[in-house]
Backbone bond lengths (Angstrom), bond angles and torsions (degrees), N, CA, C in turn:
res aa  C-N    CA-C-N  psi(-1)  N-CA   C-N-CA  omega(-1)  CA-C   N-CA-C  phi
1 X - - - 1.451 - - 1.521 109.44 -
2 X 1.296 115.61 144.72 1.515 119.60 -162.50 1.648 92.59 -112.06
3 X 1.189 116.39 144.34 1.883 136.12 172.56 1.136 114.81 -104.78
4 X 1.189 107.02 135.74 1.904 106.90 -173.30 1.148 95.25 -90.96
5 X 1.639 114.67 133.00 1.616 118.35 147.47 1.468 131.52 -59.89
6 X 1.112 118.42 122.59 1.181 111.96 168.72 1.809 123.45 -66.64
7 X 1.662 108.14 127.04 1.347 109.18 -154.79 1.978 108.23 -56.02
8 X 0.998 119.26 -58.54 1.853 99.06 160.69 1.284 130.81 -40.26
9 X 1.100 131.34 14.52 1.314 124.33 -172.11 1.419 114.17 -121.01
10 X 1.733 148.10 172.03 0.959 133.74 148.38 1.275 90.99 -135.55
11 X 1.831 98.81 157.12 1.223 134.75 166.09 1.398 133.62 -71.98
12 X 1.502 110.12 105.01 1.520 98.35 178.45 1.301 124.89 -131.73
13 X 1.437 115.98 114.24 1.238 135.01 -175.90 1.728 117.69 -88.24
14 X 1.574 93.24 137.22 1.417 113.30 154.57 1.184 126.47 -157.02
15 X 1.487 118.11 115.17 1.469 120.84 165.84 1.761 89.65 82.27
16 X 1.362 110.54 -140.79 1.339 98.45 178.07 1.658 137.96 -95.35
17 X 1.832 90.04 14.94 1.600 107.09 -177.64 1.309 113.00 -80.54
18 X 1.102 121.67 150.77 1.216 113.82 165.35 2.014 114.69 -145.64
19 X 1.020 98.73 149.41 1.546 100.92 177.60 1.661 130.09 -145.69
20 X 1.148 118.85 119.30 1.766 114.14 -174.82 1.784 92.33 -98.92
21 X 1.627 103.79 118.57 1.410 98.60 -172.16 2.041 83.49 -149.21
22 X 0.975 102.64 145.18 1.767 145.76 148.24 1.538 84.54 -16.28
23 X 1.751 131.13 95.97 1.689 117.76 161.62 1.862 101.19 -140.13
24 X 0.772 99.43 2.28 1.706 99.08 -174.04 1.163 108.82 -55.34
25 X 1.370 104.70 126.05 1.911 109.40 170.52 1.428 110.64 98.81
26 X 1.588 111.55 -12.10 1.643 133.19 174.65 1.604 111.05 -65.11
27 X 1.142 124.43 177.05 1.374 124.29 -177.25 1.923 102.34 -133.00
28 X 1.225 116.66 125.11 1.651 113.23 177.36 1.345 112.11 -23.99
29 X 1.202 123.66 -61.19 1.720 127.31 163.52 1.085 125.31 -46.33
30 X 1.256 138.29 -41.35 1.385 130.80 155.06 1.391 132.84 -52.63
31 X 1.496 115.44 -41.09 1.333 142.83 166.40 1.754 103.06 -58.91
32 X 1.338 133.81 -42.22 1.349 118.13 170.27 1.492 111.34 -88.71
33 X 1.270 117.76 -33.97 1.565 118.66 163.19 1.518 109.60 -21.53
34 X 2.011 106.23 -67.28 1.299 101.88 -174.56 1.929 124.67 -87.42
35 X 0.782 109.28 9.88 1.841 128.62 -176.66 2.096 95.16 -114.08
36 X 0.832 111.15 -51.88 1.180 92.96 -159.25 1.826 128.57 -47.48
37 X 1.141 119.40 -31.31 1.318 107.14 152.94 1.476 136.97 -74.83
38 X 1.614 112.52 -13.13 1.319 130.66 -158.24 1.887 81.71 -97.02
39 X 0.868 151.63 -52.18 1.676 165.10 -177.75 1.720 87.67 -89.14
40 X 1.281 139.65 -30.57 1.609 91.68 -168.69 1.441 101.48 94.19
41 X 0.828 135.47 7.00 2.081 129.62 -171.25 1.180 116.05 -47.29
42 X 1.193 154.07 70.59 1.379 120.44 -172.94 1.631 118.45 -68.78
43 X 1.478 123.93 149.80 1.613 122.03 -143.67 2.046 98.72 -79.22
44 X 1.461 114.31 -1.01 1.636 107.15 -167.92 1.675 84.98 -112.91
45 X 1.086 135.75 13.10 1.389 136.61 150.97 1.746 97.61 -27.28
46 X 1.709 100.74 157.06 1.342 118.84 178.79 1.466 98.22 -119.64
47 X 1.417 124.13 113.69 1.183 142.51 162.16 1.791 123.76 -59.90
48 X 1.501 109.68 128.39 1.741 88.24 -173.97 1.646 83.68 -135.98
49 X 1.242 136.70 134.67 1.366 134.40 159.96 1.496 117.17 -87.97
50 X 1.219 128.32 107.23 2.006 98.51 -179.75 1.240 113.22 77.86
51 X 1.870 113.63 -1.06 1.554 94.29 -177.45 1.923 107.71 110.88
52 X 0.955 104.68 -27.19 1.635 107.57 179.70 1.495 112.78 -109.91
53 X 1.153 103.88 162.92 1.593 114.26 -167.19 1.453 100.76 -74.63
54 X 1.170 149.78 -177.70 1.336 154.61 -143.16 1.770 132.58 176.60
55 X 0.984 143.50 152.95 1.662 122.12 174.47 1.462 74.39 -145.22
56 X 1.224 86.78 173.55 1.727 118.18 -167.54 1.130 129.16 -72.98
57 X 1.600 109.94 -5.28 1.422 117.65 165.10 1.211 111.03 -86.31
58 X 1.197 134.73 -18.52 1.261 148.77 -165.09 1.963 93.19 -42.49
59 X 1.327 127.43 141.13 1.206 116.13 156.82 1.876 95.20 -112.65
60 X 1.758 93.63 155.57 1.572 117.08 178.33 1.557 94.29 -107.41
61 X 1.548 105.11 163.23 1.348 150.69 -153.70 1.161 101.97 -146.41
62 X 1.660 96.25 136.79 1.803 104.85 158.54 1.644 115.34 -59.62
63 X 1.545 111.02 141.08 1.303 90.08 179.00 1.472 90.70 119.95
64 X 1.214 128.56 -59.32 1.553 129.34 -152.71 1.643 111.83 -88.60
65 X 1.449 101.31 167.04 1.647 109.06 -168.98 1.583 77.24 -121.36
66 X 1.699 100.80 123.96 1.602 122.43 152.28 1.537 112.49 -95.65
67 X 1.421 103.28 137.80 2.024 96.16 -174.47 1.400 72.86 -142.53
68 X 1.956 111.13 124.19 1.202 113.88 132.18 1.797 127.06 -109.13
69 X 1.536 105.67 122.50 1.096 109.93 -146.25 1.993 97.31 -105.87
70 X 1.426 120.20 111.04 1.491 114.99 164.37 1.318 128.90 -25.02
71 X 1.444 130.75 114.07 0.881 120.13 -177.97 1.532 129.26 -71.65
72 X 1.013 136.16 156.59 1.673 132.94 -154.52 1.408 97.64 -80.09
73 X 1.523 113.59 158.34 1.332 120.24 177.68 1.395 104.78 -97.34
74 X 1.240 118.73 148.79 1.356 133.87 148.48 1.335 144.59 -94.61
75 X 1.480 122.33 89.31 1.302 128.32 169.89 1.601 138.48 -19.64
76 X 1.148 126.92 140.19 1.115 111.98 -178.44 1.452 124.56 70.84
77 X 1.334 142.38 -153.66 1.235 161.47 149.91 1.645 133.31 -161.64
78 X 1.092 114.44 147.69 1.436 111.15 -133.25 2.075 76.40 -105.07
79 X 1.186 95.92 150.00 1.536 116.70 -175.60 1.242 117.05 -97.13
């Protein structure tokens, strides 16, 4: 079953959290500033707004999908 966002709000996902909270006019960095212990963030996370890659100046909008997504591990070590 799908949940409507409420149009002021954005969505921000990680892993299996999720939250529609008050960020418009915020900056990606600020937005993990304040989530990142409350979610767990770790700071080399991959940012996607809407689906696209992102840097930390980026400012969010009501309306928008924030995904900070763990970055993948790497096996082994390279010699």
């Amino acid at each position: 079953m799908q949940t409507i966002q409420p149009a002021e709000t954005t969505k921000v996902l990680y892993g299996v959290n999720e939250l529609d909270l008050e960020l418009a006019g915020k900056t990606v960095s600020e937005v993990w500033k304040a989530l990142e212990q409350v979610f767990n963030i770790p700071r080399d996370a991959a940012i996607t707004l809407n689906g696209a890659r992102v840097d930390d100046d980026t400012v969010v909008r009501a309306g928008d999908e924030l995904e900070f997504q763990k970055a993948a591990g790497v096996k082994g070590r390279e010699a």
